[in-house]
mmCIF file as gemmi writes it, N, C-alpha and C atoms, coordinates in Angstrom:
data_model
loop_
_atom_site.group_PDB
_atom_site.id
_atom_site.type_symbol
_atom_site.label_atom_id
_atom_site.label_alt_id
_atom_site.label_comp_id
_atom_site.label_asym_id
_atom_site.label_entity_id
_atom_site.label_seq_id
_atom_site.pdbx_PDB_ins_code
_atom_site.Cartn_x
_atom_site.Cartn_y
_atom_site.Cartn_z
_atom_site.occupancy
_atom_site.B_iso_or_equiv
_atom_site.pdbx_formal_charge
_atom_site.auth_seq_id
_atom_site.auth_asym_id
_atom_site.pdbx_PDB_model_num
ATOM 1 N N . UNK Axp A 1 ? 15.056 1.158 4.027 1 0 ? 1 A 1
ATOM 2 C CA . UNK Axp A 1 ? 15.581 1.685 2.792 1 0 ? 1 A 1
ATOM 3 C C . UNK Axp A 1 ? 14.693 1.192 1.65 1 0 ? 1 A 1
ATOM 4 N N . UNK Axp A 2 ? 14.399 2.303 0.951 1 0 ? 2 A 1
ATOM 5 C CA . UNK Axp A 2 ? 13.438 1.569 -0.437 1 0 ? 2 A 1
ATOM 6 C C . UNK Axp A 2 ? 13.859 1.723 -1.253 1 0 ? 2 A 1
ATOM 7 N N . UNK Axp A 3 ? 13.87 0.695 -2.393 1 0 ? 3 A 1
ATOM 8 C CA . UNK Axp A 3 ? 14.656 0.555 -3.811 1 0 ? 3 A 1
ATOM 9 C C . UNK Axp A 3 ? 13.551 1.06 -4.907 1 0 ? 3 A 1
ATOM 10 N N . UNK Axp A 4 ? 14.236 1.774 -5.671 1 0 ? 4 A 1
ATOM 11 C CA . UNK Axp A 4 ? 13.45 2.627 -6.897 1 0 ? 4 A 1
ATOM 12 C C . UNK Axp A 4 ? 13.992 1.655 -8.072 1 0 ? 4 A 1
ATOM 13 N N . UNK Axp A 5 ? 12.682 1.081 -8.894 1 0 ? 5 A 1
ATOM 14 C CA . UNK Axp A 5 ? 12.72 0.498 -10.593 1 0 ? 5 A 1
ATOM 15 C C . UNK Axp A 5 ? 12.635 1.184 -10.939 1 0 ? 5 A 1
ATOM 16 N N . UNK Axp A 6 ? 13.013 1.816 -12.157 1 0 ? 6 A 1
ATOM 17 C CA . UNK Axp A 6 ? 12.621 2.641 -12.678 1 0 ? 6 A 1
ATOM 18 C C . UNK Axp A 6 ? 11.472 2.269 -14.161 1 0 ? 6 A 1
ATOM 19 N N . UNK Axp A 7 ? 11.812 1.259 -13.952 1 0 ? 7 A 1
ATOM 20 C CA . UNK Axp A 7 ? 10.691 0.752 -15.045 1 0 ? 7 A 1
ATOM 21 C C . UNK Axp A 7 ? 9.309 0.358 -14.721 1 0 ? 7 A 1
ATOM 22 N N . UNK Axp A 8 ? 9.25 0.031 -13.167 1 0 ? 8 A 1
ATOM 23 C CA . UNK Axp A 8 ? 7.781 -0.168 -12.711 1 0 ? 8 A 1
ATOM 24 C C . UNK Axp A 8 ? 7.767 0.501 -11.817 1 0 ? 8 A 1
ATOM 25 N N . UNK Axp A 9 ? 6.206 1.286 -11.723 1 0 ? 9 A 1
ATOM 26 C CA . UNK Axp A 9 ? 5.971 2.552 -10.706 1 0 ? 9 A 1
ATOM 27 C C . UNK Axp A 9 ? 5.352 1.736 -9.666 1 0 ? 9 A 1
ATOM 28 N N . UNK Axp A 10 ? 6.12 2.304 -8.328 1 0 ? 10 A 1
ATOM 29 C CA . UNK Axp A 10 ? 5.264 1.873 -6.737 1 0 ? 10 A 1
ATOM 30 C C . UNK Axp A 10 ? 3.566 1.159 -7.074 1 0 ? 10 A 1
ATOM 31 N N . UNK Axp A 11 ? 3.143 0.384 -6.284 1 0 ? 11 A 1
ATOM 32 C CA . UNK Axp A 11 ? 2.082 0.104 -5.886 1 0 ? 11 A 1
ATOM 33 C C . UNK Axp A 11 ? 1.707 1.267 -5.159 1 0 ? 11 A 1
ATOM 34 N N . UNK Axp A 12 ? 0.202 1.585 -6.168 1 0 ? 12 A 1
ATOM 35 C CA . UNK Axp A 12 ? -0.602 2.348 -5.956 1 0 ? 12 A 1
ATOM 36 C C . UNK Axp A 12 ? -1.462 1.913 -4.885 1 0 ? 12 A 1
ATOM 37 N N . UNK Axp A 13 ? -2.706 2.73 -5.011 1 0 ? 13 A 1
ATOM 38 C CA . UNK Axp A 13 ? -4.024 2.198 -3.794 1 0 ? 13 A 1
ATOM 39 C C . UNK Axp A 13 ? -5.25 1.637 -4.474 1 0 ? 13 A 1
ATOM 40 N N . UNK Axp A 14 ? -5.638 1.016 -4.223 1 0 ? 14 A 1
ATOM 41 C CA . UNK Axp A 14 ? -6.869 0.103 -4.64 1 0 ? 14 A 1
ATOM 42 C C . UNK Axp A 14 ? -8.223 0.95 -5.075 1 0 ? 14 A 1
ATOM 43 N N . UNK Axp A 15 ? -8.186 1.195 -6.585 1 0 ? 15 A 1
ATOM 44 C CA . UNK Axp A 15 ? -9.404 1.879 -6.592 1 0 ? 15 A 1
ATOM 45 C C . UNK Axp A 15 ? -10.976 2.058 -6.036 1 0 ? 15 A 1
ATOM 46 N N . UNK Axp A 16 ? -11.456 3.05 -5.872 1 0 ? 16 A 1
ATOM 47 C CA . UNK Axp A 16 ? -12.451 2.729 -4.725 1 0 ? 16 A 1
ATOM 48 C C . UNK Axp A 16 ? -13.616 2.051 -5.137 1 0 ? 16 A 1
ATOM 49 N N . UNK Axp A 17 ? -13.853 1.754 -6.915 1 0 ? 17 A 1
ATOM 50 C CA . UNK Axp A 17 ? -14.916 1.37 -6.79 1 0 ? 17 A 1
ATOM 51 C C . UNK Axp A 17 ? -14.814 -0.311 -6.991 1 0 ? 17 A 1
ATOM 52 N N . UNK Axp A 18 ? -13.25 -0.415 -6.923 1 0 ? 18 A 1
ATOM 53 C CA . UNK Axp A 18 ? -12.683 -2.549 -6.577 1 0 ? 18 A 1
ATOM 54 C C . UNK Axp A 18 ? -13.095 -2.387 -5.028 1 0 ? 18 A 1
ATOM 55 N N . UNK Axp A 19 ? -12.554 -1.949 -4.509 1 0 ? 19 A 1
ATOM 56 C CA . UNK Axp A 19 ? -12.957 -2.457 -3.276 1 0 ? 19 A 1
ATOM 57 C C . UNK Axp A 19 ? -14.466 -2.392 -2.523 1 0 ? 19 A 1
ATOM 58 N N . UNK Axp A 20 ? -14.926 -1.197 -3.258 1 0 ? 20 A 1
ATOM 59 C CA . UNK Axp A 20 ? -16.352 -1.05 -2.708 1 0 ? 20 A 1
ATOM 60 C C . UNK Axp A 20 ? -17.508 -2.251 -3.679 1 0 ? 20 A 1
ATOM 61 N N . UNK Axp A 21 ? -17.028 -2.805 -4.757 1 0 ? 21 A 1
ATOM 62 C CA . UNK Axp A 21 ? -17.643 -4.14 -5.225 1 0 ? 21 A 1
ATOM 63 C C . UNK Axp A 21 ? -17.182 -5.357 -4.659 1 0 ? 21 A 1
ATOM 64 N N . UNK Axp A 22 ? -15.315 -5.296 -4.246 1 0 ? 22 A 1
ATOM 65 C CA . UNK Axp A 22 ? -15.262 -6.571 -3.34 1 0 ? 22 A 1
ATOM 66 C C . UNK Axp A 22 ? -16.192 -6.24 -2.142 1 0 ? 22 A 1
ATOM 67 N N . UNK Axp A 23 ? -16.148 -5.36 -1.117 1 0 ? 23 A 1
ATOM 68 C CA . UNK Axp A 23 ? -17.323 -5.311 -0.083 1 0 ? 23 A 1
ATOM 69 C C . UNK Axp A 23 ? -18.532 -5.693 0.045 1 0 ? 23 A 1
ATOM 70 N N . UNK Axp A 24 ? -19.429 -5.032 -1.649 1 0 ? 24 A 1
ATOM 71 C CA . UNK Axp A 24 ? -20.817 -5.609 -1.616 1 0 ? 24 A 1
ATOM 72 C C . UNK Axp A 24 ? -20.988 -7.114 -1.629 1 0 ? 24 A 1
ATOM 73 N N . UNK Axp A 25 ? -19.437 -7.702 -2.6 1 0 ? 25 A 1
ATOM 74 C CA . UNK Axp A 25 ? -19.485 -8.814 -3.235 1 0 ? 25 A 1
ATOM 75 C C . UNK Axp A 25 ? -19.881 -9.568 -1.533 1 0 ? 25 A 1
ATOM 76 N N . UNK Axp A 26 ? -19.209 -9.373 -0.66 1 0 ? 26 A 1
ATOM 77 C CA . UNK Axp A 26 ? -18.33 -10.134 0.784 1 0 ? 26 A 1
ATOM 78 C C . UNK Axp A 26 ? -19.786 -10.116 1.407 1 0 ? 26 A 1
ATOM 79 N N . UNK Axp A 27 ? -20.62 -9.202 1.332 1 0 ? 27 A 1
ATOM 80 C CA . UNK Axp A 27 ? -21.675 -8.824 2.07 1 0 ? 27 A 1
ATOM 81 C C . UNK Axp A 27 ? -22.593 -9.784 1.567 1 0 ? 27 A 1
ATOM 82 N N . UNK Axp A 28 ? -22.932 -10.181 0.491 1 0 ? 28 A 1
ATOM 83 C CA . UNK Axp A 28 ? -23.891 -10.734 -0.322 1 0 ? 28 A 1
ATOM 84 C C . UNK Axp A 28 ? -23.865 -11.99 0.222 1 0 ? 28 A 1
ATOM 85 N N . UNK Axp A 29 ? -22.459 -12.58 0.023 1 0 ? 29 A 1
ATOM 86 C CA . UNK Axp A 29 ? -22.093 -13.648 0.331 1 0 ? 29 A 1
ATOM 87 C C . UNK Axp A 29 ? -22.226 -13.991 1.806 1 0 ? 29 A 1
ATOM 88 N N . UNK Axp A 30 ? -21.987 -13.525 2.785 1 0 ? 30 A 1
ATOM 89 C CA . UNK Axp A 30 ? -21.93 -13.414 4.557 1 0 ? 30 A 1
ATOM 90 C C . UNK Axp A 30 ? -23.472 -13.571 4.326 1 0 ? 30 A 1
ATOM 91 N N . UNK Axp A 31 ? -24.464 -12.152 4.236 1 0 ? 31 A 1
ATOM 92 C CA . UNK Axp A 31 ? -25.857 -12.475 3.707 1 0 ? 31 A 1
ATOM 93 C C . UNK Axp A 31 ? -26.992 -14.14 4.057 1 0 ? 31 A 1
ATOM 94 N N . UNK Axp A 32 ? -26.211 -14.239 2.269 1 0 ? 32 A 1
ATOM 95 C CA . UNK Axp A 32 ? -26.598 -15.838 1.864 1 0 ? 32 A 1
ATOM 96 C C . UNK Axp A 32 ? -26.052 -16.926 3.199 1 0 ? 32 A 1
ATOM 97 N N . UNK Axp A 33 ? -24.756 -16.838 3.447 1 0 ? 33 A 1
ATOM 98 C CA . UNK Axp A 33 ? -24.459 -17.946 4.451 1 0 ? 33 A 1
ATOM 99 C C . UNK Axp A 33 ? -25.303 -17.909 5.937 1 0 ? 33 A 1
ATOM 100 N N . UNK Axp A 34 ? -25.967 -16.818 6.158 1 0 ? 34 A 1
ATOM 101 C CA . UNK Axp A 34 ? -26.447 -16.7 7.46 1 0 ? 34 A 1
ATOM 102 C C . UNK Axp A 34 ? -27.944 -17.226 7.214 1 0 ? 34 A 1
ATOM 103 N N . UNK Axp A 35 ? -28.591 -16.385 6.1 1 0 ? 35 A 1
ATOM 104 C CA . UNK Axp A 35 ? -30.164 -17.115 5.264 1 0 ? 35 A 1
ATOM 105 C C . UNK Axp A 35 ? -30.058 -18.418 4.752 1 0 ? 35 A 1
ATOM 106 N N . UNK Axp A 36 ? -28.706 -19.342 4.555 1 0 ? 36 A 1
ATOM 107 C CA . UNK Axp A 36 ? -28.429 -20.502 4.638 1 0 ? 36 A 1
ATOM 108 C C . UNK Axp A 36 ? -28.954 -21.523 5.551 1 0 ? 36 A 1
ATOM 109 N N . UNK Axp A 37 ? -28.437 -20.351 7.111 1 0 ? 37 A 1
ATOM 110 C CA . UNK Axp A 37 ? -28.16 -21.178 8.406 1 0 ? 37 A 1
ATOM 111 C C . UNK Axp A 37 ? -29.599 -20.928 9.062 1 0 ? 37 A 1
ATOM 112 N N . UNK Axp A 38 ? -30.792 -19.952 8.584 1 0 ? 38 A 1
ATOM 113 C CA . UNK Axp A 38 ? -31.921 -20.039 9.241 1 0 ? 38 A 1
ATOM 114 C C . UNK Axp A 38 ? -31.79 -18.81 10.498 1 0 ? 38 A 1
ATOM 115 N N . UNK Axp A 39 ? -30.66 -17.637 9.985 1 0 ? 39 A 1
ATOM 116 C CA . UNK Axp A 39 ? -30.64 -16.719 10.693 1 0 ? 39 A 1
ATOM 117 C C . UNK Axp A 39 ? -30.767 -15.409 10.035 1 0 ? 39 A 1
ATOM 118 N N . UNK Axp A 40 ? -30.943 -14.478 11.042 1 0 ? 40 A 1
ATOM 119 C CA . UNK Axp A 40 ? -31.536 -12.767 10.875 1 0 ? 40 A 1
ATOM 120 C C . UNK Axp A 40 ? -30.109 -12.523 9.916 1 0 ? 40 A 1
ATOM 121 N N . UNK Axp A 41 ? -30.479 -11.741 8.864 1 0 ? 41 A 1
ATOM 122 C CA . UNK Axp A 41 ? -29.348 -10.528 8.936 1 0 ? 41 A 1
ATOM 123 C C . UNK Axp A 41 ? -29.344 -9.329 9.1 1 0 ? 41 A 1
ATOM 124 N N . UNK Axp A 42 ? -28.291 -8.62 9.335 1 0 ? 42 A 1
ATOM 125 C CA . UNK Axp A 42 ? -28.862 -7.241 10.394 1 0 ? 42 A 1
ATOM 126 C C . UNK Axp A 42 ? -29.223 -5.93 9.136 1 0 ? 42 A 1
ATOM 127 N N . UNK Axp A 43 ? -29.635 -5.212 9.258 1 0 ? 43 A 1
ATOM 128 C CA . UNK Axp A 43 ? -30.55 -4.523 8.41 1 0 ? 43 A 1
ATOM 129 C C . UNK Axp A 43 ? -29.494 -3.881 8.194 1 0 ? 43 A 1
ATOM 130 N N . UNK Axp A 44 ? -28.182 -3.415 9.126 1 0 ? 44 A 1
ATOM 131 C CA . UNK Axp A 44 ? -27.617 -2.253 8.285 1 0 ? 44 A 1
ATOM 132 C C . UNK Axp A 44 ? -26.79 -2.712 7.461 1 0 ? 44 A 1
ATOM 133 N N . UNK Axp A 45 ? -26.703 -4.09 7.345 1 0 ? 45 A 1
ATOM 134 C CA . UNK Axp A 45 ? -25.826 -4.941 6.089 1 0 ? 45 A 1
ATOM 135 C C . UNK Axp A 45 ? -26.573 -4.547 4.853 1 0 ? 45 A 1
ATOM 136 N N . UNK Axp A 46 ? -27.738 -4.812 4.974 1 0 ? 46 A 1
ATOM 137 C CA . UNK Axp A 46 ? -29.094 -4.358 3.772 1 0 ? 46 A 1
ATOM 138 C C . UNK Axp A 46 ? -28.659 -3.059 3.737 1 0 ? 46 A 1
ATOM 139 N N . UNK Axp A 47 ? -28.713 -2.018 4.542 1 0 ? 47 A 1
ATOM 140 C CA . UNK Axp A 47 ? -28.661 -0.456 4.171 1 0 ? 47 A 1
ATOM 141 C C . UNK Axp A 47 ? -27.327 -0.112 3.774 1 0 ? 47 A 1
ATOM 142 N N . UNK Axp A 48 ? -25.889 -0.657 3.885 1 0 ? 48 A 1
ATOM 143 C CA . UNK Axp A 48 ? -24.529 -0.666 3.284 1 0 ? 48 A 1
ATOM 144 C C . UNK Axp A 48 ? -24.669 -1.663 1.76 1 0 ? 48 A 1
ATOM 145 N N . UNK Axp A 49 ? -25.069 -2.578 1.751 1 0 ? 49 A 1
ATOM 146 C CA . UNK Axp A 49 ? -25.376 -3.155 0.242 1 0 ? 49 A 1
ATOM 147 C C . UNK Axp A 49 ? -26.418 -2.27 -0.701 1 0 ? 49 A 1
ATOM 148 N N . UNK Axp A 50 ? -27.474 -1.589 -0.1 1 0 ? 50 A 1
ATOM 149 C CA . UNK Axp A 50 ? -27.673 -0.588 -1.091 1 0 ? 50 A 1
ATOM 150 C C . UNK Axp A 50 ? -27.016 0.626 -0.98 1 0 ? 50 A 1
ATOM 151 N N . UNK Axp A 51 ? -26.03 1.347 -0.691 1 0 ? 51 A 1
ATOM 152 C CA . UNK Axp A 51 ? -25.804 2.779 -0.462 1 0 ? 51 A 1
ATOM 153 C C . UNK Axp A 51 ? -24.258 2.112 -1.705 1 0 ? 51 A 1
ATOM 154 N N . UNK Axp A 52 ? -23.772 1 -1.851 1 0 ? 52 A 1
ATOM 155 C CA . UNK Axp A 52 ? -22.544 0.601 -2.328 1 0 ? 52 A 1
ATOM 156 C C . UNK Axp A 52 ? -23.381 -0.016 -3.485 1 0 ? 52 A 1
ATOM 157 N N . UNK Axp A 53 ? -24.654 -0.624 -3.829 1 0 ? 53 A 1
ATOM 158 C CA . UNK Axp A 53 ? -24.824 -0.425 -4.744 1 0 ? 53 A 1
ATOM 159 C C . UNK Axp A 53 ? -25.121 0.846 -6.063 1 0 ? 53 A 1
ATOM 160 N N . UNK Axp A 54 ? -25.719 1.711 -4.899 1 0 ? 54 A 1
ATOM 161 C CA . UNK Axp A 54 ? -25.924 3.505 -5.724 1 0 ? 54 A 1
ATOM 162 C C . UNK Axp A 54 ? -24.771 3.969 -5.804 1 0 ? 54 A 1
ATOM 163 N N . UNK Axp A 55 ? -23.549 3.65 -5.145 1 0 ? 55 A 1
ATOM 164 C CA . UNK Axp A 55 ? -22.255 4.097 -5.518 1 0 ? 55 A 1
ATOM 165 C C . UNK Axp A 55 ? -21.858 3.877 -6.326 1 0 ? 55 A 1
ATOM 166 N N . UNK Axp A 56 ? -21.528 2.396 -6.807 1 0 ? 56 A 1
ATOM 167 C CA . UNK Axp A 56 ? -21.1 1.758 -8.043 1 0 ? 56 A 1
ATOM 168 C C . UNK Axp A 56 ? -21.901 2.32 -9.597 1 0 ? 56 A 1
ATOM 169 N N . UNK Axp A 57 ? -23.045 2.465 -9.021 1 0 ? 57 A 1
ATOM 170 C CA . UNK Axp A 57 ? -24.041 2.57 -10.372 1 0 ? 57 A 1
ATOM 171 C C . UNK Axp A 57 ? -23.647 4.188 -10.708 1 0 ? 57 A 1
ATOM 172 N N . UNK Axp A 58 ? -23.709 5.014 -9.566 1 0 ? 58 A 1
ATOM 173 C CA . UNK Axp A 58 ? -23.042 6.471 -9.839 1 0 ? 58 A 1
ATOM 174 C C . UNK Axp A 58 ? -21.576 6.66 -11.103 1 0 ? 58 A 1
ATOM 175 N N . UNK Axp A 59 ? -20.8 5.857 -10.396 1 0 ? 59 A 1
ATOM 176 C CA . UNK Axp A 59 ? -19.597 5.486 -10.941 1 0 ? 59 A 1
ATOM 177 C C . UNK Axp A 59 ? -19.748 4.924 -12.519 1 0 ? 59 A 1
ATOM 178 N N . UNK Axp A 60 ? -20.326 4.061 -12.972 1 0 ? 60 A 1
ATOM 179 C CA . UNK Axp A 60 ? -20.96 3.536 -13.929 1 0 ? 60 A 1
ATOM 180 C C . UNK Axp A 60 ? -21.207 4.348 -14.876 1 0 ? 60 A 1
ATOM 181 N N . UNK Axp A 61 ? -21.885 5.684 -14.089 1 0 ? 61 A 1
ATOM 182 C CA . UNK Axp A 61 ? -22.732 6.215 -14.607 1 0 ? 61 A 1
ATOM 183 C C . UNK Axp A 61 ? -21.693 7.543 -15.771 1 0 ? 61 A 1
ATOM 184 N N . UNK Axp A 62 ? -20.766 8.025 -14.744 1 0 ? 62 A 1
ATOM 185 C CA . UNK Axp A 62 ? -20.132 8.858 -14.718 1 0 ? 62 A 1
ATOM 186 C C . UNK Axp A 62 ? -18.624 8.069 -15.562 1 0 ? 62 A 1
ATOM 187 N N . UNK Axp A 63 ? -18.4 7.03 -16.139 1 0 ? 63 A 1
ATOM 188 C CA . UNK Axp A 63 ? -17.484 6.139 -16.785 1 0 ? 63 A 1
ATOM 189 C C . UNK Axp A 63 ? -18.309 6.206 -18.459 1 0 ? 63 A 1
ATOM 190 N N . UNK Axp A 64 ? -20.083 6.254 -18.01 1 0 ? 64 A 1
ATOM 191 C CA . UNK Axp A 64 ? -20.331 6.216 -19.583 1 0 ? 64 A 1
ATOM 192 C C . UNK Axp A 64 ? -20.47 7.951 -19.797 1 0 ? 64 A 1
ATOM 193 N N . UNK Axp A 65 ? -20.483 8.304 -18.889 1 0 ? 65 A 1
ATOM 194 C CA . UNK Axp A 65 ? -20.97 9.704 -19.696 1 0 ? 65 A 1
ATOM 195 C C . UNK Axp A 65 ? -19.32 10.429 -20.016 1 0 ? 65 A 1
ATOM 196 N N . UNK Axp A 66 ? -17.987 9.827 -19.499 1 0 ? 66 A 1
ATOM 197 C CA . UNK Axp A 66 ? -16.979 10.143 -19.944 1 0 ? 66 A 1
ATOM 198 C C . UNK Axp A 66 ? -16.639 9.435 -21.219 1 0 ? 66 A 1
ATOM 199 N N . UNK Axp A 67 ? -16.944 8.661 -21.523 1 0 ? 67 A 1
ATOM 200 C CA . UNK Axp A 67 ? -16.766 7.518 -22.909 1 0 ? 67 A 1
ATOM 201 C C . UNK Axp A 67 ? -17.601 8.582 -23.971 1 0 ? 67 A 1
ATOM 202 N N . UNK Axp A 68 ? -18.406 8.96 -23.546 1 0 ? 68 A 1
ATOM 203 C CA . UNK Axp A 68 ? -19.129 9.452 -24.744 1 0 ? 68 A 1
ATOM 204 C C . UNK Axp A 68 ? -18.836 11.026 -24.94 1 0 ? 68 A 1
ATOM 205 N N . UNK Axp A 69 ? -18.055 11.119 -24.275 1 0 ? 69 A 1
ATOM 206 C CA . UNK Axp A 69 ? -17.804 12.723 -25.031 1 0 ? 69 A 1
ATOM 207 C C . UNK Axp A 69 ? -16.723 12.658 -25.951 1 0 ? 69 A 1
């Protein structure tokens, strides 16, 4: 049974570009701890940290060009 506030609306879903910066953030970090330890990291960590960085920057991009109209 679910109870309705009417003053605060349901928990929504996590916008995509929080979670796709917590991800890069997690990646960066995993990254560093392995180049810490004197080990490989696997390339498609490198090829997901840039495809989530061109995402974010897209996003960015498309946040200023809505501000300015």
């Amino acid at each position: 049974m679910t109870e309705s506030n009417p003053s605060r609306p349901p928990i929504g879903i996590e916008p995509e570009y929080i979670w796709k910066t917590k991800r890069l953030h997690e990646l960066v970090l995993a990254a560093g701890r392995l180049i810490d330890a004197g080990r490989d990291v696997n390339f498609q960590w490198y090829l997901e940290m840039s495809k989530l960085v061109d995402d974010l920057d897209d996003h960015r991009q498309q946040q200023q060009k809505g501000n300015n109209q």
